[in-house]
VEXTI-707267 format. One record per residue (C-alpha): z, x, y; residue number from 1. Coordinates in nm, 4 decimals. Layout:
<rs>
<r><pz>Z</pz><px>X</px><py>Y</py><i>NUM</i></r>
...
</rs>
This chain:
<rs>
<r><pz>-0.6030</pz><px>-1.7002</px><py>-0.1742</py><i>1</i></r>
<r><pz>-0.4314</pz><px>-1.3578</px><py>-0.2276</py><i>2</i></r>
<r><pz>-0.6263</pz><px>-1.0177</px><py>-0.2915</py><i>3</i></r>
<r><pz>-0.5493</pz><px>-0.6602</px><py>-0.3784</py><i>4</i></r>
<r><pz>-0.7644</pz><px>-0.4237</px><py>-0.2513</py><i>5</i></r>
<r><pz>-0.7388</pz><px>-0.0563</px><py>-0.3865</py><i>6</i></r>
<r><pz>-0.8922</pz><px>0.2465</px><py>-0.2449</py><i>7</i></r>
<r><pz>-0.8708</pz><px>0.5792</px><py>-0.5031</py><i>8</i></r>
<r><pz>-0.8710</pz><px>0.8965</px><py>-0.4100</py><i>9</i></r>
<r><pz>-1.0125</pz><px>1.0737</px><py>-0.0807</py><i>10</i></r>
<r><pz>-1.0938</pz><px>0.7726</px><py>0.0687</py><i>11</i></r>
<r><pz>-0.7806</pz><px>0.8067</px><py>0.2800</py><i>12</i></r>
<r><pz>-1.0093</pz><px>1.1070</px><py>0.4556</py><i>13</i></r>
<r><pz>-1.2523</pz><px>0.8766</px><py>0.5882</py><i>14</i></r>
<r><pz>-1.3819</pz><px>1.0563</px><py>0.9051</py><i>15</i></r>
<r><pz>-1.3409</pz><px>1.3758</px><py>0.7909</py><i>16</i></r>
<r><pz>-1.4874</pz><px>1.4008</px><py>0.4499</py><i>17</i></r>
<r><pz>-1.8449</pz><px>1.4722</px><py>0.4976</py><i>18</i></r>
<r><pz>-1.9563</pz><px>1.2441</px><py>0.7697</py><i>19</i></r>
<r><pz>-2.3013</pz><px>1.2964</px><py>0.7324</py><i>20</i></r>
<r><pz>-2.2389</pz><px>1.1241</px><py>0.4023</py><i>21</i></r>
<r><pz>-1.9500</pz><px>0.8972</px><py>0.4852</py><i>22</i></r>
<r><pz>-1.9575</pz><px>0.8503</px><py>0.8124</py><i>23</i></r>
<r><pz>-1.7178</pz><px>0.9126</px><py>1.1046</py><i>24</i></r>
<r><pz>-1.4949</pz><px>0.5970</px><py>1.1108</py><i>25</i></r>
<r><pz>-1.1763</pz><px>0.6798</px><py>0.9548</py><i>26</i></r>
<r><pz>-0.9802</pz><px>0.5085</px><py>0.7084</py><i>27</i></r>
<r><pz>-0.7312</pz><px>0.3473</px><py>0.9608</py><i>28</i></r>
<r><pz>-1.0766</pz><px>0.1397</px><py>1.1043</py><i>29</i></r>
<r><pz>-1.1767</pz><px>0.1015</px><py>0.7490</py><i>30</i></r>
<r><pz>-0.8247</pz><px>-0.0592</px><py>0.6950</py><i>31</i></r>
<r><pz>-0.8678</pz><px>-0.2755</px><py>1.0457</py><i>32</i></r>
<r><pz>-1.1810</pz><px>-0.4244</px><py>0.9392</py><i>33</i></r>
<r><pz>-1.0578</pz><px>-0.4968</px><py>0.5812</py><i>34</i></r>
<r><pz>-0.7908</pz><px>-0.7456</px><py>0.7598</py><i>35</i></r>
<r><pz>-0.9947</pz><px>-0.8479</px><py>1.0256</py><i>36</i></r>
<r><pz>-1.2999</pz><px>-0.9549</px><py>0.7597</py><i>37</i></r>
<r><pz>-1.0190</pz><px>-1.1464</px><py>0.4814</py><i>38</i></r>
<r><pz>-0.8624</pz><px>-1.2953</px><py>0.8008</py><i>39</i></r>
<r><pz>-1.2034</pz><px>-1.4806</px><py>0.9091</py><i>40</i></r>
<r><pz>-1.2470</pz><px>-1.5611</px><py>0.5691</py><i>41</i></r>
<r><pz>-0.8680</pz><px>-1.7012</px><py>0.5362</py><i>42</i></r>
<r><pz>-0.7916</pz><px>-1.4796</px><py>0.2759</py><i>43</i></r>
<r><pz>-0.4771</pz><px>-1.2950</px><py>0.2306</py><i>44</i></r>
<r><pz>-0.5098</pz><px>-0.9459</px><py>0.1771</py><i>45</i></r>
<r><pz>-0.2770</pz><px>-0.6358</px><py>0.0812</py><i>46</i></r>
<r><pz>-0.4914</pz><px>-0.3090</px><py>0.0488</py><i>47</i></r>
<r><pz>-0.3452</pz><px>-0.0022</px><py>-0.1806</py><i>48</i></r>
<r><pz>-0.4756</pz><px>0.3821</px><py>-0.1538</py><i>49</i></r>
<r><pz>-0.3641</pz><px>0.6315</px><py>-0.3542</py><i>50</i></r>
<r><pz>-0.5534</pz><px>0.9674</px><py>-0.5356</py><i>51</i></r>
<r><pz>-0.3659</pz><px>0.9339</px><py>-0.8132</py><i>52</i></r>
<r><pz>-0.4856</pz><px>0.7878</px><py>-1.1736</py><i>53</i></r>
<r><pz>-0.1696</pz><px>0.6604</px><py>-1.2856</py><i>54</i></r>
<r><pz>-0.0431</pz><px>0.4679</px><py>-0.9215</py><i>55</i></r>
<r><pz>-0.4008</pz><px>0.2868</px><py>-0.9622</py><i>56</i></r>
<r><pz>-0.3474</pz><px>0.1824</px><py>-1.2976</py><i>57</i></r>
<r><pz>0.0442</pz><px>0.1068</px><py>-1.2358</py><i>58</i></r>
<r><pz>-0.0644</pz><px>-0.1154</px><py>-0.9103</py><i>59</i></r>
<r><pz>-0.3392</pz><px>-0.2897</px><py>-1.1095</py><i>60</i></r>
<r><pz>-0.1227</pz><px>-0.4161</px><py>-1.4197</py><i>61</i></r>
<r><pz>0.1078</pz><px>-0.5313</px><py>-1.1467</py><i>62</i></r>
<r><pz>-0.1622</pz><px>-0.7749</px><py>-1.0159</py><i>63</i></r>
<r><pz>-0.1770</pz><px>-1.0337</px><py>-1.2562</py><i>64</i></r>
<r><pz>-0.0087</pz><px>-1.3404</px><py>-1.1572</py><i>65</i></r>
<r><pz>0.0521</pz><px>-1.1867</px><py>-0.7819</py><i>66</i></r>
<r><pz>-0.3091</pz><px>-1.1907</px><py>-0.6738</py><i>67</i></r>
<r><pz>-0.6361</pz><px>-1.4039</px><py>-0.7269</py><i>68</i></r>
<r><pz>-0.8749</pz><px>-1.1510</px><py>-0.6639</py><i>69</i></r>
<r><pz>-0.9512</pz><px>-0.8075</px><py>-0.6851</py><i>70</i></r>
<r><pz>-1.1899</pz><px>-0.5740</px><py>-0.5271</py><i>71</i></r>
<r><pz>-1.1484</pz><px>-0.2024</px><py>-0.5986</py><i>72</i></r>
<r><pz>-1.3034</pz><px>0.1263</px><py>-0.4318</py><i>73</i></r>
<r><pz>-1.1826</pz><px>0.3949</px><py>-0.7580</py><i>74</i></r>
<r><pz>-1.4191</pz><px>0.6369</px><py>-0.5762</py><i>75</i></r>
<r><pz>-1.4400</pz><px>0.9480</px><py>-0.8184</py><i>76</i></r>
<r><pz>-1.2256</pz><px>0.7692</px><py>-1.0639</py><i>77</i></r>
<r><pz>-1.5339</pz><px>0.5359</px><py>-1.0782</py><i>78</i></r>
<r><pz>-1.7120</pz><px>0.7742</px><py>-1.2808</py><i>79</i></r>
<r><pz>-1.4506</pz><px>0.9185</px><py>-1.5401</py><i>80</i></r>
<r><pz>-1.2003</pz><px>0.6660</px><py>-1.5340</py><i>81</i></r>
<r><pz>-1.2187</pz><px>0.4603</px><py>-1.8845</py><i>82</i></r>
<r><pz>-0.7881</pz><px>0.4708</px><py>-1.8007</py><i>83</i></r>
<r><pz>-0.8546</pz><px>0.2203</px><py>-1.4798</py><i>84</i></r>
<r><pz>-1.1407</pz><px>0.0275</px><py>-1.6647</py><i>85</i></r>
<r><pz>-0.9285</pz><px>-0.0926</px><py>-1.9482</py><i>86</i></r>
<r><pz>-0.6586</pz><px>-0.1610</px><py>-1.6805</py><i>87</i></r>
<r><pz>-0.9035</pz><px>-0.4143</px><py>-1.4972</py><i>88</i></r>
<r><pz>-1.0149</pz><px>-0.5669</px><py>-1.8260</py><i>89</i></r>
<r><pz>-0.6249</pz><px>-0.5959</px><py>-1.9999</py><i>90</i></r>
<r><pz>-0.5082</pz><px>-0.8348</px><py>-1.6587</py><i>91</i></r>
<r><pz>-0.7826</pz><px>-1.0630</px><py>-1.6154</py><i>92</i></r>
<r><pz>-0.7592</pz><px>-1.0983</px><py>-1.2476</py><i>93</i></r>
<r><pz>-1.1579</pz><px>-1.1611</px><py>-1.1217</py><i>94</i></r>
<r><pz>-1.2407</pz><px>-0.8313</px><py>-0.9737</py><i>95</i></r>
<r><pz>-1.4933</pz><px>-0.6496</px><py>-0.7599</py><i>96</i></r>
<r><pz>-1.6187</pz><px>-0.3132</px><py>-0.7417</py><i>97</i></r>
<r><pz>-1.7200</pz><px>-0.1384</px><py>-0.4065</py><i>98</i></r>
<r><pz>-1.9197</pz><px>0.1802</px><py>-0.3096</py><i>99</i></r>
<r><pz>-1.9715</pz><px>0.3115</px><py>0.0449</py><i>100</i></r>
<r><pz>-2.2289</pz><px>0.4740</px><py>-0.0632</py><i>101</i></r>
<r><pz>-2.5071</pz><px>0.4176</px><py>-0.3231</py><i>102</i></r>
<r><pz>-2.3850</pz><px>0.6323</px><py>-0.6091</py><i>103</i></r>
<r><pz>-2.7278</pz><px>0.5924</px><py>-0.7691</py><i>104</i></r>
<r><pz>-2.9204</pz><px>0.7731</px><py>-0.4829</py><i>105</i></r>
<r><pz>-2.6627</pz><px>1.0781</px><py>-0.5134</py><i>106</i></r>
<r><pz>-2.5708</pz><px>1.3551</px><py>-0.7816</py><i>107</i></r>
<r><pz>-2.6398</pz><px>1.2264</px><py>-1.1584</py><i>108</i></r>
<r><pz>-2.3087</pz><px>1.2445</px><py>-1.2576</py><i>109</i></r>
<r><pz>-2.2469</pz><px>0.9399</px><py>-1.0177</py><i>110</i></r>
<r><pz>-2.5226</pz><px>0.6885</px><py>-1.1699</py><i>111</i></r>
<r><pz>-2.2639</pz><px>0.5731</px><py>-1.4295</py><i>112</i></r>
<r><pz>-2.0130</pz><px>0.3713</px><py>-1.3215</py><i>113</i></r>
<r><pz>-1.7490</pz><px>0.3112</px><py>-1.5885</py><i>114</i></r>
<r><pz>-1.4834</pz><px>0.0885</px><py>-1.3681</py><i>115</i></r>
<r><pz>-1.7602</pz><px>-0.1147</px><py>-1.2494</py><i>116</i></r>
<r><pz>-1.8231</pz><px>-0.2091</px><py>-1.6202</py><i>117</i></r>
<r><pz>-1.5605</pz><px>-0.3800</px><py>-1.5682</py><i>118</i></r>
<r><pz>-1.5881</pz><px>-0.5625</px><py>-1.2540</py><i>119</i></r>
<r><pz>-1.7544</pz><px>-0.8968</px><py>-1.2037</py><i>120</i></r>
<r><pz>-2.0061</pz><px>-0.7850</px><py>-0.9515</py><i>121</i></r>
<r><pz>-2.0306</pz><px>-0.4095</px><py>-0.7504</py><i>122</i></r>
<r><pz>-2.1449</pz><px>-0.3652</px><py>-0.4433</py><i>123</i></r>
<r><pz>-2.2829</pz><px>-0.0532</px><py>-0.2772</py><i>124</i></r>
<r><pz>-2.4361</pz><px>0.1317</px><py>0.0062</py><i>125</i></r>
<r><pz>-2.3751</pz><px>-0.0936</px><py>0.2417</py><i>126</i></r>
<r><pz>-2.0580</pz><px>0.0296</px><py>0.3904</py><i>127</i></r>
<r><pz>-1.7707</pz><px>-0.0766</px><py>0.4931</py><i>128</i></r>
<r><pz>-1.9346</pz><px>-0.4183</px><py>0.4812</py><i>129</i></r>
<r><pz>-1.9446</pz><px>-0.3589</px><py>0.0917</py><i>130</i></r>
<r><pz>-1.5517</pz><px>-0.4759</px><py>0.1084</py><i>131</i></r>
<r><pz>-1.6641</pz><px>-0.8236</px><py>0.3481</py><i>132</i></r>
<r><pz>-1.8964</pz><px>-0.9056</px><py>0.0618</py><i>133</i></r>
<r><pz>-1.7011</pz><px>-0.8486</px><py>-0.2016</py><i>134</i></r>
<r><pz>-1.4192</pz><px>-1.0557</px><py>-0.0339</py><i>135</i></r>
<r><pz>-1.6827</pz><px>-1.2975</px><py>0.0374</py><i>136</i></r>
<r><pz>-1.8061</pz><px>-1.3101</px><py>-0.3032</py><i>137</i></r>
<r><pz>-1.4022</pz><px>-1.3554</px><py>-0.4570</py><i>138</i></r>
<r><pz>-1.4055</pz><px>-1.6159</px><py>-0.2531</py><i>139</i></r>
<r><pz>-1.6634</pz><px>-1.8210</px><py>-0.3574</py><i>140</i></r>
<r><pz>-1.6411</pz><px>-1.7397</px><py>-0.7210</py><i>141</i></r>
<r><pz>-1.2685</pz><px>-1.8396</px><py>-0.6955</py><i>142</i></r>
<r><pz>-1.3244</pz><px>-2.1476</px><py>-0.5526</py><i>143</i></r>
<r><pz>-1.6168</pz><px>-2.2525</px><py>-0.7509</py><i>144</i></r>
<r><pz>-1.3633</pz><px>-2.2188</px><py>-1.0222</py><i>145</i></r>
<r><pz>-1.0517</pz><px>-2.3925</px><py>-0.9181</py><i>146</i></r>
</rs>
């Protein structure tokens, strides 16, 4: 089982953007444990970060038929981006939203989540285990459908 994991923008300054909100690990750990979780769960996994609109979109469309699963992290994107929504619907590859944080319990502008409207499931709050459920939960739902 092959999934793409994609991280928008600023989450490559884990660590130092606002720890009190994000935490102090960095993205580097957040990368380690990514492996490390889709390894014990013998999935194959190549993760993607970028803070641009158009290298999210471009790396989505070039998931279907490459990967099985998807679980995406479009951080601020999450709440303007209809671009990466329609992206996630046009490919069809089963995919997964994540949140460190619970966007809901933070500034209103965050309580609507238009890439997640077009994920299968979200998960937030929780973490970085947000991205060991979601790979959890591919996994299953995959498999239940082969």
């Amino acid at each position: 089982m092959n999934v793409l994991v994609i991280n928008g923008p600023n989450i490559n300054l884990l660590g130092i953007r606002e720890p009190k909100i994000y935490g102090k690990k960095t993205y580097d750990e957040l990368v380690d444990f990514i492996n490390q979780s889709a390894c014990e769960a013998g999935i194959n996994v190549d993760i993607f970060q970028s803070n641009c609109e158009g290298e999210i979109i471009n790396k989505i469309q070039s998931s279907a038929g490459v990967y099985d699963g998807m679980i995406i992290n479009a951080a601020g994107y999450a709440h303007t981006s209809v671009a990466i929504h329609d992206a996630i619907k046009a490919v069809g590859v089963l995919c997964v939203g994540v949140h460190l944080t619970d966007p809901d319990k933070r500034e209103a502008f965050r309580h609507i989540d238009i890439v997640g409207m077009a994920c299968s499931s979200v998960i937030k709050g929780e973490g970085f285990d947000s991205y060991k459920k979601a790979l959890i939960l591919l996994k299953n739902n995959i498999k239940g459908s082969a």
